[in-house]
Biopython code that builds the backbone (N, CA, C, O; Angstrom):
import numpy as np
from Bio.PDB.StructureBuilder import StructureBuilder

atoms = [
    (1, "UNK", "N", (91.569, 31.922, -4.605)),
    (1, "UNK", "CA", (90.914, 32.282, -5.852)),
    (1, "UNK", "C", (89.939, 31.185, -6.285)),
    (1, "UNK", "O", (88.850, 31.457, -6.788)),
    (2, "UNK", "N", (90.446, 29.707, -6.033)),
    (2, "UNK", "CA", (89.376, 29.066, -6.286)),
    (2, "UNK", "C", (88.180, 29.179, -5.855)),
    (2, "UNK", "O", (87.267, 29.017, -6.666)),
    (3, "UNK", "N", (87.896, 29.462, -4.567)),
    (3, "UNK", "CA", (86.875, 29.413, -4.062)),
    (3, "UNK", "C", (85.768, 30.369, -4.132)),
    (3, "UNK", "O", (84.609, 30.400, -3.718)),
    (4, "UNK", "N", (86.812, 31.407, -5.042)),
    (4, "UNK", "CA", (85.788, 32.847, -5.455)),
    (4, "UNK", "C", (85.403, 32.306, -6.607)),
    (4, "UNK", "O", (84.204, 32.183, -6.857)),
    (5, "UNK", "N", (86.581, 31.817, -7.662)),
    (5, "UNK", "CA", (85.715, 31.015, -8.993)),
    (5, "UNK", "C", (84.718, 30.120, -8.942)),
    (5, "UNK", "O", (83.527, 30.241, -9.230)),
    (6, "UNK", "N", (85.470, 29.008, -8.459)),
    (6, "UNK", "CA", (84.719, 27.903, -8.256)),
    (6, "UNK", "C", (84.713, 26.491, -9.373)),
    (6, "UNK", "O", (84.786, 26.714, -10.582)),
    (7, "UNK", "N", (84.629, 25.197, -8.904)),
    (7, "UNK", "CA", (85.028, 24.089, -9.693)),
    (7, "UNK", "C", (83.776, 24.352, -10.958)),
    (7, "UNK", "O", (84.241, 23.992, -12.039)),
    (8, "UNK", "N", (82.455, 24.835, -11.082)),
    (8, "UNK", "CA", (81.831, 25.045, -12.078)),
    (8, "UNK", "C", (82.238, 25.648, -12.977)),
    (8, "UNK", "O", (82.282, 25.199, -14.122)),
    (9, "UNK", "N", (82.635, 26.834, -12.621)),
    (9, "UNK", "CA", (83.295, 27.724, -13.894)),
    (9, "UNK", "C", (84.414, 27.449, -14.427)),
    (9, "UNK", "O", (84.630, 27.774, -15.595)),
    (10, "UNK", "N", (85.652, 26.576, -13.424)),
    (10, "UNK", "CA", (86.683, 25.722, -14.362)),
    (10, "UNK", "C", (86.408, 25.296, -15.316)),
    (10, "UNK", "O", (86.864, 25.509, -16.440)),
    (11, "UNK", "N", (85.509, 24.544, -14.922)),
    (11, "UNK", "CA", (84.780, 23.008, -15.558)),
    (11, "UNK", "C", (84.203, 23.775, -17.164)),
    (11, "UNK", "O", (84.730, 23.617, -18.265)),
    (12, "UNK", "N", (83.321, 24.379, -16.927)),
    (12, "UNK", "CA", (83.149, 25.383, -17.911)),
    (12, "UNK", "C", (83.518, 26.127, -18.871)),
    (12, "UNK", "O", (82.934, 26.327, -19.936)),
    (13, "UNK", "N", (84.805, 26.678, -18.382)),
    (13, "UNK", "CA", (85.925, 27.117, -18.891)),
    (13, "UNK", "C", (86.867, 26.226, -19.800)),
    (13, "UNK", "O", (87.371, 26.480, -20.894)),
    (14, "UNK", "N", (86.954, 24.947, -18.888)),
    (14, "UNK", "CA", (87.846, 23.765, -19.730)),
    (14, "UNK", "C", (86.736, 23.177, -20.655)),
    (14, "UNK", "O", (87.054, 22.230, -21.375)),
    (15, "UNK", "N", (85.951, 23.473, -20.681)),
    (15, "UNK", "CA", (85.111, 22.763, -21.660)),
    (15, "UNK", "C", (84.947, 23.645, -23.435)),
    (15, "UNK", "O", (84.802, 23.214, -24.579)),
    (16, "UNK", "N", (85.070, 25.026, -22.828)),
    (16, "UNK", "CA", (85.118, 25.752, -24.114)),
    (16, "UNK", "C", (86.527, 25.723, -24.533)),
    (16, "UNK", "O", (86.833, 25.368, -25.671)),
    (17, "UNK", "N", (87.109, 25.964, -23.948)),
    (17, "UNK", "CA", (88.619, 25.618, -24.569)),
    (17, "UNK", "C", (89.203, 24.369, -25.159)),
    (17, "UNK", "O", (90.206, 24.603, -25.835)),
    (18, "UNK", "N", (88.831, 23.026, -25.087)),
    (18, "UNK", "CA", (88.882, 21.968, -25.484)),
    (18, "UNK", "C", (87.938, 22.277, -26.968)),
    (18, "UNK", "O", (88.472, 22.214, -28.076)),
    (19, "UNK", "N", (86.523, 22.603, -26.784)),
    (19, "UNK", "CA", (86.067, 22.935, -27.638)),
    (19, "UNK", "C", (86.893, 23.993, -28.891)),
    (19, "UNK", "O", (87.244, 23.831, -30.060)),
    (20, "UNK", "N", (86.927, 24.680, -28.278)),
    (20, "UNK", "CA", (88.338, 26.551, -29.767)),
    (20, "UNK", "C", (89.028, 24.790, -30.150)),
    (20, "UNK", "O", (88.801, 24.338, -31.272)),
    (21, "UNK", "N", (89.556, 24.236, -29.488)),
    (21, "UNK", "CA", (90.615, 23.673, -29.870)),
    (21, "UNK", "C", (90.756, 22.154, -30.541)),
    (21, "UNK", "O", (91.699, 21.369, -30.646)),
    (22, "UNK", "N", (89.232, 22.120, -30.978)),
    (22, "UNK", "CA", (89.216, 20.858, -31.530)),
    (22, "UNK", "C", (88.811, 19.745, -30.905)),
    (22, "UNK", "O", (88.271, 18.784, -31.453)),
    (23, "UNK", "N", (89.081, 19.866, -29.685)),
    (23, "UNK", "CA", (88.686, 18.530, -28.863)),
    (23, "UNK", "C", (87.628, 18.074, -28.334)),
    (23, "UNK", "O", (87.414, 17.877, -27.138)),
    (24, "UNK", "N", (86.726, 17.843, -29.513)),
    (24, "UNK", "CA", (85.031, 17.930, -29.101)),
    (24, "UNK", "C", (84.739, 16.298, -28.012)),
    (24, "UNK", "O", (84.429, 16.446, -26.830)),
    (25, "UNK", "N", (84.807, 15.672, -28.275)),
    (25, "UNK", "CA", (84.319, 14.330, -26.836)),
    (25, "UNK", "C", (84.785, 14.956, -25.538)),
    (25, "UNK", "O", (83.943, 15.110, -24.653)),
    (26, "UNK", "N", (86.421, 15.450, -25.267)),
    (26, "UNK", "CA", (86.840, 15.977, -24.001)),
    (26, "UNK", "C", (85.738, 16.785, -23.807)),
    (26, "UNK", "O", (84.858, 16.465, -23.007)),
    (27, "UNK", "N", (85.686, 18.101, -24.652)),
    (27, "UNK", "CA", (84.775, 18.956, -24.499)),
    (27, "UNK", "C", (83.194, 18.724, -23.719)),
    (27, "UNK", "O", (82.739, 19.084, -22.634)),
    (28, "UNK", "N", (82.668, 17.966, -24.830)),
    (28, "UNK", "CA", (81.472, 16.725, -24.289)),
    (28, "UNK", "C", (81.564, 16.401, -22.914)),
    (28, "UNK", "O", (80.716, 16.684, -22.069)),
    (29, "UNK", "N", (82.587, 15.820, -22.730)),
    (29, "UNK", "CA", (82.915, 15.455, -20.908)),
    (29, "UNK", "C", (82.499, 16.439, -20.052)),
    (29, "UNK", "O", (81.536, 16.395, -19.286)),
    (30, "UNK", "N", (83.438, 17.507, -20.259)),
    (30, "UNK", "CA", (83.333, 18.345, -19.186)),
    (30, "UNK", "C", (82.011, 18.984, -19.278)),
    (30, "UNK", "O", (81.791, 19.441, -18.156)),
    (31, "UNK", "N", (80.988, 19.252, -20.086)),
    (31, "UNK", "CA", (79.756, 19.976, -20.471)),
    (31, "UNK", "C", (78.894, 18.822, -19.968)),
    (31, "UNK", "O", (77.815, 19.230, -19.540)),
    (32, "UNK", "N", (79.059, 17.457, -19.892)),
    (32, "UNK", "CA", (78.314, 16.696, -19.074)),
    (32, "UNK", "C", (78.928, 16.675, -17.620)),
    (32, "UNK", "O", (77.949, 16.607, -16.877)),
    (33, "UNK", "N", (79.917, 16.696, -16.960)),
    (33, "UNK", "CA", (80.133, 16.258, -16.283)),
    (33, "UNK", "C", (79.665, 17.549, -15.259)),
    (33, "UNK", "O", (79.447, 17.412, -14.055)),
    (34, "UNK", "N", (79.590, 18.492, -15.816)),
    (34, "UNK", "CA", (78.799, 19.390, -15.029)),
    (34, "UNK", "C", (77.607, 19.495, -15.133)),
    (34, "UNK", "O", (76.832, 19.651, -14.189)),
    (35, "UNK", "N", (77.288, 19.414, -16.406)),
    (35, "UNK", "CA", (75.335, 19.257, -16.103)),
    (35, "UNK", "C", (75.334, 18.343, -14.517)),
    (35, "UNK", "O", (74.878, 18.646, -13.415)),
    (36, "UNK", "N", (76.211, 16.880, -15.113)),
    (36, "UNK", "CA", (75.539, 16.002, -13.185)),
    (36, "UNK", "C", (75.407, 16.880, -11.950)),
    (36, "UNK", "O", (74.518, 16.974, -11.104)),
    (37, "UNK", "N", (76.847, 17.636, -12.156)),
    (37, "UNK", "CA", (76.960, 18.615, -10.753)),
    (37, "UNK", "C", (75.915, 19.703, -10.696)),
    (37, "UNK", "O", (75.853, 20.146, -9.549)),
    (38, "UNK", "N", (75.107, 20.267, -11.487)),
    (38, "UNK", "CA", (74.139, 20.993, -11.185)),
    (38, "UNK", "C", (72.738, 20.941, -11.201)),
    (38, "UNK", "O", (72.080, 20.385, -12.080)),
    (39, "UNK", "N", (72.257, 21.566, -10.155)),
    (39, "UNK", "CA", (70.754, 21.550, -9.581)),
    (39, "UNK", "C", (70.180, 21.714, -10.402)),
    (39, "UNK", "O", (70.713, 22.348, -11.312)),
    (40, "UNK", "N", (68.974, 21.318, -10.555)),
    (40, "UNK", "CA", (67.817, 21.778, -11.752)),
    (40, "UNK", "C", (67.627, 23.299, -12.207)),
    (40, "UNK", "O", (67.629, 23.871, -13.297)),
    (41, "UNK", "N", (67.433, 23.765, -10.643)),
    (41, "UNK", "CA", (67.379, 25.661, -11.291)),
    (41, "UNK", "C", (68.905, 26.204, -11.672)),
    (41, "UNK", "O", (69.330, 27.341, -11.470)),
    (42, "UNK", "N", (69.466, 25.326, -12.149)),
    (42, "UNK", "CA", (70.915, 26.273, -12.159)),
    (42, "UNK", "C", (71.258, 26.733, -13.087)),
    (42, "UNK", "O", (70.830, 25.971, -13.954)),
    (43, "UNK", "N", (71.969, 27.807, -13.737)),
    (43, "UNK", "CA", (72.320, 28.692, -14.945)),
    (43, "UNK", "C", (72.968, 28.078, -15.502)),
    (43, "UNK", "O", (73.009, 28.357, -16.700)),
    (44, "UNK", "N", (73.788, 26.990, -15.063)),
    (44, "UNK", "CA", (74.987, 26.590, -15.403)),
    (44, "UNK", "C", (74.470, 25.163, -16.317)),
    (44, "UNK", "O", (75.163, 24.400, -16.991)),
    (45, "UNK", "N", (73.426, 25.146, -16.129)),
    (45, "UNK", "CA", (72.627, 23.968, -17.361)),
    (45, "UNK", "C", (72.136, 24.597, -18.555)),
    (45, "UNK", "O", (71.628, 23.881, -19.419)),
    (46, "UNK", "N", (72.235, 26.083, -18.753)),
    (46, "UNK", "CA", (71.800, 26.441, -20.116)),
    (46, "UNK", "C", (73.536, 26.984, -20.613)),
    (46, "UNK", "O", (73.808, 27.220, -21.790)),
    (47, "UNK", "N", (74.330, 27.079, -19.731)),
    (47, "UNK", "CA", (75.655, 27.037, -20.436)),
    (47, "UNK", "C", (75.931, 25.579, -21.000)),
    (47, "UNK", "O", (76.236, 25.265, -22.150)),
    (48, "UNK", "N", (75.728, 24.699, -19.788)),
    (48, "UNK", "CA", (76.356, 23.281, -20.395)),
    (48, "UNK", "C", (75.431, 23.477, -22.115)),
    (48, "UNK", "O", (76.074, 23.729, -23.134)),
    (49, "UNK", "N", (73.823, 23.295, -22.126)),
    (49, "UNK", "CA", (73.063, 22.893, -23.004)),
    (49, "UNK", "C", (73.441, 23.311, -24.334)),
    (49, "UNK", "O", (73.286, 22.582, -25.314)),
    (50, "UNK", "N", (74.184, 25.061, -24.414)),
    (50, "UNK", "CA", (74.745, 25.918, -25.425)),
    (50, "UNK", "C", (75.863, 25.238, -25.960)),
    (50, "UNK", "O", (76.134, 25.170, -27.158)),
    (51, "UNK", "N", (76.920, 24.408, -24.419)),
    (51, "UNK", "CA", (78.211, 24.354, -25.705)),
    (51, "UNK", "C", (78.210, 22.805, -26.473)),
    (51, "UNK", "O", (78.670, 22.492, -27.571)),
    (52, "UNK", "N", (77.432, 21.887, -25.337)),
    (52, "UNK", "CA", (77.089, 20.796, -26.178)),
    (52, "UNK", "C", (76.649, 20.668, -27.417)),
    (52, "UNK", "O", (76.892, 19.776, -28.230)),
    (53, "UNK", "N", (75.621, 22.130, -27.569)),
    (53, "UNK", "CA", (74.972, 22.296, -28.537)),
    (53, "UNK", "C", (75.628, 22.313, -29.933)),
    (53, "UNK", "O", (75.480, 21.701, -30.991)),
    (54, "UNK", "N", (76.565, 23.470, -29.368)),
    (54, "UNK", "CA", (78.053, 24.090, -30.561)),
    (54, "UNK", "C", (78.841, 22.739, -30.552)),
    (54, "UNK", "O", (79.481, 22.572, -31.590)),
    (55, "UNK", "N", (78.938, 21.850, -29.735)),
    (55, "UNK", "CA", (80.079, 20.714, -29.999)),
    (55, "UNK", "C", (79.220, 20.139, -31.071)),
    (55, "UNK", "O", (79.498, 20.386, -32.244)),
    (56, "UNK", "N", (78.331, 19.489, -30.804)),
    (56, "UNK", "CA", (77.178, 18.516, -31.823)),
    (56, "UNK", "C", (77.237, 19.117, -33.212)),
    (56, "UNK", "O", (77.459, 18.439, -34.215)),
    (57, "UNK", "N", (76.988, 20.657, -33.223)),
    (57, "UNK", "CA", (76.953, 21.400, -34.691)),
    (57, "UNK", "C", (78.079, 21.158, -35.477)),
    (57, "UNK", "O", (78.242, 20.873, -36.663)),
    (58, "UNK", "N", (79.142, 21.424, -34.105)),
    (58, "UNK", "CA", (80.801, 21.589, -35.234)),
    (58, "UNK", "C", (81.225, 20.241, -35.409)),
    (58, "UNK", "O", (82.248, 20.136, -36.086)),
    (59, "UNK", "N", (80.572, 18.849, -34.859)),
    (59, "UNK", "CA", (80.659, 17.425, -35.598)),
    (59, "UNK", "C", (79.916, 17.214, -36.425)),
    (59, "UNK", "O", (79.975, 16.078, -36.896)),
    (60, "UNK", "N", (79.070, 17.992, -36.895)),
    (60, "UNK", "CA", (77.959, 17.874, -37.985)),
    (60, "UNK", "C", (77.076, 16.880, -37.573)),
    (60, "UNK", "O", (76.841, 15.900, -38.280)),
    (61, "UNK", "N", (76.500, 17.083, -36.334)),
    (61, "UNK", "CA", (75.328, 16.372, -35.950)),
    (61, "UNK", "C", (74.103, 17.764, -35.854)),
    (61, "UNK", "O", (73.817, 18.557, -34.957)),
    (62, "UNK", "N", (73.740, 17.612, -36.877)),
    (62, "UNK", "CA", (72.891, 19.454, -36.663)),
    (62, "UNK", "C", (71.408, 18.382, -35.794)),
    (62, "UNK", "O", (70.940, 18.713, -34.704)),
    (63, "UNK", "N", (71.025, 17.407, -36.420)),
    (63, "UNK", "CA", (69.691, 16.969, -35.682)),
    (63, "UNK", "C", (70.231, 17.417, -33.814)),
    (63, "UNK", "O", (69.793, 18.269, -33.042)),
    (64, "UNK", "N", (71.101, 16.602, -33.698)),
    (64, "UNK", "CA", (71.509, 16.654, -32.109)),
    (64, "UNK", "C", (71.436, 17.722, -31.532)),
    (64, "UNK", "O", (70.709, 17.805, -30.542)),
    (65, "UNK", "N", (72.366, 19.137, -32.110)),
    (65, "UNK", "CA", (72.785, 20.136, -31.331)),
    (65, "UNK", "C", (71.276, 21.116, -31.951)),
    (65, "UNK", "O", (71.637, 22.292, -31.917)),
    (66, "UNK", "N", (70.012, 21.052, -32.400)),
    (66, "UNK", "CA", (68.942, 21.284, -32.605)),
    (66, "UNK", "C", (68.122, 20.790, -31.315)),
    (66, "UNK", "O", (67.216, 21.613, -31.187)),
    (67, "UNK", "N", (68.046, 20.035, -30.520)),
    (67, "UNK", "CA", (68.041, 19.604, -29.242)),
    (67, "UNK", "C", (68.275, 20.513, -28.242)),
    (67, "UNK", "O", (67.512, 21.308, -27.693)),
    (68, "UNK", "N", (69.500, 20.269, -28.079)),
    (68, "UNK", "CA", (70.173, 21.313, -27.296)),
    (68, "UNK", "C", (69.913, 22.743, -27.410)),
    (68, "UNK", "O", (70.051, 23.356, -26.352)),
    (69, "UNK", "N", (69.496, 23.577, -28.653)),
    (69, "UNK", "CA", (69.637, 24.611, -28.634)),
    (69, "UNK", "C", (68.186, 24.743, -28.383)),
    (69, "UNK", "O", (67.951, 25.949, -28.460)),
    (70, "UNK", "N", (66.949, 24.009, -28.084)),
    (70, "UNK", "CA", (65.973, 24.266, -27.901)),
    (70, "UNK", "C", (65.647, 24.346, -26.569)),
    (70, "UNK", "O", (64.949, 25.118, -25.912)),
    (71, "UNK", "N", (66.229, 23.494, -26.348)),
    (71, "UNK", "CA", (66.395, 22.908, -24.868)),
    (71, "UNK", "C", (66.900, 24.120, -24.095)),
    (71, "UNK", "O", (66.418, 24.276, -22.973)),
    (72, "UNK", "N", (68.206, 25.400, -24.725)),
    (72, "UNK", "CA", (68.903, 26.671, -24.289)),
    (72, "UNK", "C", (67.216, 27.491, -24.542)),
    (72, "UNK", "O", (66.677, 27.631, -23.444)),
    (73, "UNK", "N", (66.657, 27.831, -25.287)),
    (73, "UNK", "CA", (65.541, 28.828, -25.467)),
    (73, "UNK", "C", (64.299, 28.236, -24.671)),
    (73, "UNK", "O", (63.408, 29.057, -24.887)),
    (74, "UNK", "N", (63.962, 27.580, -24.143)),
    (74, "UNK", "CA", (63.035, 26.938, -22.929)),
    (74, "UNK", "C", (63.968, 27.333, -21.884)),
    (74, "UNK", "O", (63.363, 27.998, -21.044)),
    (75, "UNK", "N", (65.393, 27.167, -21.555)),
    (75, "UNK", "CA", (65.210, 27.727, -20.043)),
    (75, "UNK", "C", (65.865, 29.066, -20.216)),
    (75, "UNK", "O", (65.971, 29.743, -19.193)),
    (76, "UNK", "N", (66.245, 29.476, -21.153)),
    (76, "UNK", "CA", (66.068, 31.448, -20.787)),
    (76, "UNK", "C", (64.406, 31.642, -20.528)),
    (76, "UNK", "O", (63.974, 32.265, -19.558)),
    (77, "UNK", "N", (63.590, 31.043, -21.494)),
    (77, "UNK", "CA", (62.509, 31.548, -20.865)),
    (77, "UNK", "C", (61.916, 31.599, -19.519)),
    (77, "UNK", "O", (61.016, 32.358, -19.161)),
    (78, "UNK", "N", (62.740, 30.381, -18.552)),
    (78, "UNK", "CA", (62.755, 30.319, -17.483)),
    (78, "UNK", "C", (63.306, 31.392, -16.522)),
    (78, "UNK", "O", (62.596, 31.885, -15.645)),
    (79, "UNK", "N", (64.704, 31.767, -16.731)),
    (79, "UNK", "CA", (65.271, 32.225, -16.245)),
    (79, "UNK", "C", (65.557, 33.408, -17.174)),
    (79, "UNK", "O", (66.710, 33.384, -17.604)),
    (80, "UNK", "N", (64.776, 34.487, -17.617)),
    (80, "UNK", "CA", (65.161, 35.788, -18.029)),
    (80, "UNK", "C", (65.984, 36.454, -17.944)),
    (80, "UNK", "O", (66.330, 36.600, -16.771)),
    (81, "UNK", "N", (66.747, 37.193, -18.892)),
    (81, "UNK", "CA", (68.075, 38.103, -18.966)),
    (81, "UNK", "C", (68.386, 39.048, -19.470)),
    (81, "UNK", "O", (68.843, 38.798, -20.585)),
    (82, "UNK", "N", (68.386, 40.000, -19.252)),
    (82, "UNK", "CA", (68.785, 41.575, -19.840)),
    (82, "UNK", "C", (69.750, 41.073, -21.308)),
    (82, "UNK", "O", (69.696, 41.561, -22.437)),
    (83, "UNK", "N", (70.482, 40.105, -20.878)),
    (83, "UNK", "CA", (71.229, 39.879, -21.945)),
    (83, "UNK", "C", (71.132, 38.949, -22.952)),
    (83, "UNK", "O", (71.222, 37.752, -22.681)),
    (84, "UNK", "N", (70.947, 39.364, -24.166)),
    (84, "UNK", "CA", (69.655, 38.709, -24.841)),
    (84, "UNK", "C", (70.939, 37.892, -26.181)),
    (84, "UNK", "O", (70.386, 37.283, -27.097)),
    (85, "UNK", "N", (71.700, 37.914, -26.190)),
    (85, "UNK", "CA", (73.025, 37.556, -26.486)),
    (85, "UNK", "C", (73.131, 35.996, -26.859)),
    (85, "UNK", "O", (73.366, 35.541, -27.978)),
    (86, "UNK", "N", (72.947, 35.412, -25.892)),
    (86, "UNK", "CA", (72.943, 33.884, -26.021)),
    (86, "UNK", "C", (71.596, 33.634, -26.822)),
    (86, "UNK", "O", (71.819, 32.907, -27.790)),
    (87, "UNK", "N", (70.447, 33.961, -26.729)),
    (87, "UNK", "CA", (69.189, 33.970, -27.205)),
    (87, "UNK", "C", (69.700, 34.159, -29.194)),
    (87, "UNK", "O", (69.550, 33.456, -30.194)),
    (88, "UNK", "N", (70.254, 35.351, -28.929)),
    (88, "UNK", "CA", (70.210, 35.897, -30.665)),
    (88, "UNK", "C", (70.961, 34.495, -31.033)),
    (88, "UNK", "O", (70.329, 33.588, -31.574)),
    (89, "UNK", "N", (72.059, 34.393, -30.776)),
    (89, "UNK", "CA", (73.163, 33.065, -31.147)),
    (89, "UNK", "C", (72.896, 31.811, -31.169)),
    (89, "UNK", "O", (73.344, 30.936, -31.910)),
    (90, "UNK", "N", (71.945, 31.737, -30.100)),
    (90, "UNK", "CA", (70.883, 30.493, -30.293)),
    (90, "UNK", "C", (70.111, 30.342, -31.204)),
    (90, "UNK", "O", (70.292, 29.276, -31.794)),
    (91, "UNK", "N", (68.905, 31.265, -31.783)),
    (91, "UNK", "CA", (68.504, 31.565, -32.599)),
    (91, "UNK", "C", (69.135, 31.528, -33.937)),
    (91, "UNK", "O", (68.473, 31.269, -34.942)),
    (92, "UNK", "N", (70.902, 31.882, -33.982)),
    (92, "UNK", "CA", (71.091, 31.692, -34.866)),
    (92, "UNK", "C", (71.652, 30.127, -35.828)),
    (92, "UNK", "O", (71.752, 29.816, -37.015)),
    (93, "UNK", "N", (71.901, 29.490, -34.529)),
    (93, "UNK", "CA", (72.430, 27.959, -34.652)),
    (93, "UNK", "C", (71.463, 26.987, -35.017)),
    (93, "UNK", "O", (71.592, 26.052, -35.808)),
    (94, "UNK", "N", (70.281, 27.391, -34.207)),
    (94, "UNK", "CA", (68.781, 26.581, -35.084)),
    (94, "UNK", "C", (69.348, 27.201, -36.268)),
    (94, "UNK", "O", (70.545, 26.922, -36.342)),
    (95, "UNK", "N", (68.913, 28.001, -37.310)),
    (95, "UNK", "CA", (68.908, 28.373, -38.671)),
    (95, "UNK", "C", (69.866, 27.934, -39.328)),
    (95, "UNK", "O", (69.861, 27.939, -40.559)),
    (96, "UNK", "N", (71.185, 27.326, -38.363)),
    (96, "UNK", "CA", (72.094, 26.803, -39.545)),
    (96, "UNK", "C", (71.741, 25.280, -39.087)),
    (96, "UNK", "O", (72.112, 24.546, -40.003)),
    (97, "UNK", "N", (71.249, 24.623, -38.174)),
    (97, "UNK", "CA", (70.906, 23.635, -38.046)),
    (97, "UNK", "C", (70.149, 22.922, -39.014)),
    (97, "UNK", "O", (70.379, 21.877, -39.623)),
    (98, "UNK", "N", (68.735, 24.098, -39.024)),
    (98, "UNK", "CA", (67.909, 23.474, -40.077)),
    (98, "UNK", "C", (68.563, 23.743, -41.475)),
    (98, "UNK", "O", (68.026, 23.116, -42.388)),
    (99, "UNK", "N", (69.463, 24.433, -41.778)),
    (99, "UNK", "CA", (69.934, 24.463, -43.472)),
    (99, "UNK", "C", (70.847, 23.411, -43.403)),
    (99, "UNK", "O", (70.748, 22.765, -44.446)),
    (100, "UNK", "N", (71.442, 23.077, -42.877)),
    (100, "UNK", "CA", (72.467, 22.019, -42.809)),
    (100, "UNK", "C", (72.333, 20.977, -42.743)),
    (100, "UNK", "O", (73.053, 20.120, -43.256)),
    (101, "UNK", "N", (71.242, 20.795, -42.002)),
    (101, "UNK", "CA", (70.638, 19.388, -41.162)),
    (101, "UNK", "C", (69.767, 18.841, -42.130)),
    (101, "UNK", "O", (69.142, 17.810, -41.885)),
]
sb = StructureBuilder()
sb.init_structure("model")
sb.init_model(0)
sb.init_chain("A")
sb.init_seg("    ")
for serial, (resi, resn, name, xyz) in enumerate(atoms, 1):
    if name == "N":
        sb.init_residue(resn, " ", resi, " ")
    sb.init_atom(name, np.array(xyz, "f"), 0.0, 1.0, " ", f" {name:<3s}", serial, name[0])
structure = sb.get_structure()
């Protein structure tokens, strides 16, 4: 089964769950520690970029995770998606960024 998942999507996985659960630096870790592991064109850098994003917001660093979430809407534009989902949610985290921030 691992090898159908794969150590990215663990990694991924343990990173949002640390995150539900409060544990934003662990969280941080694993959302960096996979950005290192992935290639420039990889999908898996606008996941890392999203939850870093949400970690930074929910420490009340809105300047920071305003970064990040810009940084998520530059590479969907790269990489286009039927599923426009992360985009709206992105969209919506700038707006509490800038009221907050």
């Amino acid at each position: 089964m691992k090898k159908e998942i794969g150590d990215e999507t663990n990694i991924k996985v343990l990173g949002n769950v640390l995150k539900d659960m409060g544990l934003y630096d662990k969280a941080l870790q694993c959302y960096e520690k996979l950005l290192k592991q992935s290639k420039p064109n990889d999908l898996a850098i606008l996941s890392c970029y999203y939850g870093i994003g949400q970690v930074m917001q929910l420490k009340g660093d809105y300047g920071g995770s305003l970064w990040y979430f810009e940084k998520v809407l530059d590479l969907e534009s790269k990489f286009p998606s039927k599923d426009k989902m992360i985009s709206g949610l992105t969209h919506n985290y700038i707006g509490i960024a800038y009221h907050y921030g």
